[in-house]
Backbone as CSV, one residue per row, in Angstrom:
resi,resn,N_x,N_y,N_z,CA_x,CA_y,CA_z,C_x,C_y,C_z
1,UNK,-43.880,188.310,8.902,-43.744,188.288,10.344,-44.456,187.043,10.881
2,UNK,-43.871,186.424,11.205,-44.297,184.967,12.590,-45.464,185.891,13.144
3,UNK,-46.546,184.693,13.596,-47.066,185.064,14.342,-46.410,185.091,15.767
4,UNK,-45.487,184.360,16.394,-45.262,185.210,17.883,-44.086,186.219,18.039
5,UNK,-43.659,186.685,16.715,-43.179,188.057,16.414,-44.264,188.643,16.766
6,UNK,-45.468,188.846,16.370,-46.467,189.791,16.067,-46.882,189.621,17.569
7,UNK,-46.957,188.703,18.329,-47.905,188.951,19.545,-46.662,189.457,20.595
8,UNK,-45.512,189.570,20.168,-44.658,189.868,21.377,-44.519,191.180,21.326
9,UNK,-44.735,191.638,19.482,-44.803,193.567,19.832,-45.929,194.090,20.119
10,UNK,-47.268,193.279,19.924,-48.279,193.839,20.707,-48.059,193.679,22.228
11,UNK,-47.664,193.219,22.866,-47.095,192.997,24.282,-46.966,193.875,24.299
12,UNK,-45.358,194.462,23.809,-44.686,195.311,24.516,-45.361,196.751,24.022
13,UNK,-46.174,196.783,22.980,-47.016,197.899,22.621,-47.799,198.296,23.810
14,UNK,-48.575,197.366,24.122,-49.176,197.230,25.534,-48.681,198.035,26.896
15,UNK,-47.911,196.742,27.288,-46.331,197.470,28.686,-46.288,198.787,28.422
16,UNK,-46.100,199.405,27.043,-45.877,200.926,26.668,-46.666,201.552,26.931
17,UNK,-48.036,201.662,26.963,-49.391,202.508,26.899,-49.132,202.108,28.659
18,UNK,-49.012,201.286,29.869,-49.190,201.519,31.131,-47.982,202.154,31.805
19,UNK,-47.078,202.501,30.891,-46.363,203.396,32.089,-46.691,204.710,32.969
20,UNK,-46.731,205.041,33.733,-46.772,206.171,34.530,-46.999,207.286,33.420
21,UNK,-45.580,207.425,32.683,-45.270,208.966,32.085,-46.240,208.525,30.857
22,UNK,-46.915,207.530,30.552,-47.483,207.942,29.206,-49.448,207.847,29.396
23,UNK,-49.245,207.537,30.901,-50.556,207.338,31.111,-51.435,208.996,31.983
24,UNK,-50.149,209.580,32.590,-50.221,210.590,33.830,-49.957,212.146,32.862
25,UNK,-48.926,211.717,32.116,-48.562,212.723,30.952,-48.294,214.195,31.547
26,UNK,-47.296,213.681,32.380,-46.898,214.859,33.225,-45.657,216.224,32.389
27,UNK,-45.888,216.932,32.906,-45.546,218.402,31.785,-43.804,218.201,31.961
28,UNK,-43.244,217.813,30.673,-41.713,217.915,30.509,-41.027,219.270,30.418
29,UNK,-40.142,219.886,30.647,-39.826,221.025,30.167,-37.577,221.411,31.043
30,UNK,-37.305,221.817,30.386,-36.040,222.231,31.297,-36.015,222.789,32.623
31,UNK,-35.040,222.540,33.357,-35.018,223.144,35.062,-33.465,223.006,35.209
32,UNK,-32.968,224.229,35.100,-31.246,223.931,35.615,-30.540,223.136,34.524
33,UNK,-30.861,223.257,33.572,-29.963,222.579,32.273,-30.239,221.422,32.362
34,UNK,-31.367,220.456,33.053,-31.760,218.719,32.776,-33.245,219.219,32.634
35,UNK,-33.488,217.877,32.021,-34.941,217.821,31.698,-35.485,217.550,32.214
36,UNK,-36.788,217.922,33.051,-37.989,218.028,34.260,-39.171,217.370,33.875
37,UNK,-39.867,216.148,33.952,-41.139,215.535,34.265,-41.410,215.653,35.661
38,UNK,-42.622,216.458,34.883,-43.279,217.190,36.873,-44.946,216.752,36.531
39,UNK,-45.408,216.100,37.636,-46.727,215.397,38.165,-47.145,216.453,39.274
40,UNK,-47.904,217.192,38.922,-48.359,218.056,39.865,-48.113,219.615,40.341
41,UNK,-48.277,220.481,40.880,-48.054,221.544,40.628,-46.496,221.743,40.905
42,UNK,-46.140,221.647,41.796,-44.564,222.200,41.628,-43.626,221.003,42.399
43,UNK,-42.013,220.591,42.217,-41.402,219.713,42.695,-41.189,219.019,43.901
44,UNK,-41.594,219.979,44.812,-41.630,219.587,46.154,-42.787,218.959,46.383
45,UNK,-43.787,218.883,46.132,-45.124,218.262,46.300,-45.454,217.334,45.248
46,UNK,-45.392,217.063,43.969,-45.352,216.704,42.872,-44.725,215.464,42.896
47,UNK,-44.604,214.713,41.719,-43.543,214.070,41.563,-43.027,214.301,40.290
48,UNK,-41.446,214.340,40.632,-40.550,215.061,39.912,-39.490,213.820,39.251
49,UNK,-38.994,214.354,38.023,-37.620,213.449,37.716,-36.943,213.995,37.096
50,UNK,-35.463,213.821,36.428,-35.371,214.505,35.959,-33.898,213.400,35.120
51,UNK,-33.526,214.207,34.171,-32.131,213.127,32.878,-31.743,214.209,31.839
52,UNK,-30.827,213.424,31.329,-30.122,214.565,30.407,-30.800,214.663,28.976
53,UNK,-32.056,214.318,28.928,-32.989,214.254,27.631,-33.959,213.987,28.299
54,UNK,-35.553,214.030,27.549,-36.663,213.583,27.758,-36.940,212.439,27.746
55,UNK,-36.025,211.387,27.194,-36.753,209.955,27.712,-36.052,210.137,28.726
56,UNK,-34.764,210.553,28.890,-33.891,210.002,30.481,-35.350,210.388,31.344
57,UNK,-35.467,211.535,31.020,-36.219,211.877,32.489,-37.661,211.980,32.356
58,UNK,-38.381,210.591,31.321,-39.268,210.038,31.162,-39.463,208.577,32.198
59,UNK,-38.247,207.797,31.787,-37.769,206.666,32.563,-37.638,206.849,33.528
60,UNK,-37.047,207.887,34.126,-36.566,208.241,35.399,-37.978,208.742,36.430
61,UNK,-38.669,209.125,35.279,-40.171,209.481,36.217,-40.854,208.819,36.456
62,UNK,-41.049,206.904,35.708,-41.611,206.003,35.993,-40.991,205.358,37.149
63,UNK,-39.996,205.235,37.149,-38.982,204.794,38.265,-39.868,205.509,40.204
64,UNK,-39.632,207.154,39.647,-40.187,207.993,40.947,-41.365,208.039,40.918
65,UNK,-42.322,207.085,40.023,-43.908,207.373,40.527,-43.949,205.979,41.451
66,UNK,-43.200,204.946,40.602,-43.634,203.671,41.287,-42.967,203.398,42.687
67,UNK,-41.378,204.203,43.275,-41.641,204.637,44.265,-42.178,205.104,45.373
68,UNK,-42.937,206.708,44.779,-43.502,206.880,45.663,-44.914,206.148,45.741
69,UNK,-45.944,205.812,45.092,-46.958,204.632,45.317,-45.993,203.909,46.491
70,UNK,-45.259,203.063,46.124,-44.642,202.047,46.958,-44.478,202.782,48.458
71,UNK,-43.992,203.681,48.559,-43.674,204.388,50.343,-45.405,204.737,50.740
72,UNK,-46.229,205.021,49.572,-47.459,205.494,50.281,-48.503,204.120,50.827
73,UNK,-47.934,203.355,50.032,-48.410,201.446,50.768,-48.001,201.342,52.214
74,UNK,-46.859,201.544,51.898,-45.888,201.265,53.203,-46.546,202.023,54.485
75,UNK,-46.798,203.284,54.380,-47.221,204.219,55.037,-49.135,203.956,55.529
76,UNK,-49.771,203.835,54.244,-51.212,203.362,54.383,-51.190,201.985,55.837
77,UNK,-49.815,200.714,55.242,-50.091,199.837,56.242,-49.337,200.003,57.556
78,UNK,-49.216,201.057,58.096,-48.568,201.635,58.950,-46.846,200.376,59.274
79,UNK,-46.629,200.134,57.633,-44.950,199.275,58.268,-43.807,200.540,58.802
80,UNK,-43.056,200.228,59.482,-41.960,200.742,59.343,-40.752,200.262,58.740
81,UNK,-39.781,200.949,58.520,-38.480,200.305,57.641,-37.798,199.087,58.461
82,UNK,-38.090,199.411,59.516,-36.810,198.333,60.667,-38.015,197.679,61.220
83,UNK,-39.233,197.508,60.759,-40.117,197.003,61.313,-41.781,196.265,60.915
């Protein structure tokens, strides 16, 4: 292995350990025949995702954490959408 073979999979080894779902390690399990990553006690309050397997709705839960962070910025700096 090259060395910048070797430093590009420690990279992405890296990128891997900061995602949301592997850092938050929120409880996977079925809901309605898709697979449920739930952050918190229940979906409505929580953050929820959901895919037709556990990475789908692994990916899909990094997607809805960095969302909602993002609306709670928005909200902290009192922006509005049209404004």
């Amino acid at each position: 292995m090259e060395a910048n073979d070797y430093w590009n999979e420690m990279y992405a080894a890296a990128c891997e350990q900061r995602r949301p779902f592997i850092q938050l390690r929120p409880r996977v399990f079925i809901d309605e025949g898709l697979w449920c990553a739930l952050y918190g006690e229940n979906i409505q309050d929580g953050v929820a995702a959901f895919g037709d397997s556990p990475e789908l709705a692994a990916w899909n839960f990094d997607r809805a954490w960095c969302e909602k962070i993002g609306e709670q910025k928005v909200r902290r700096a009192g922006v509005t959408p049209n404004g």
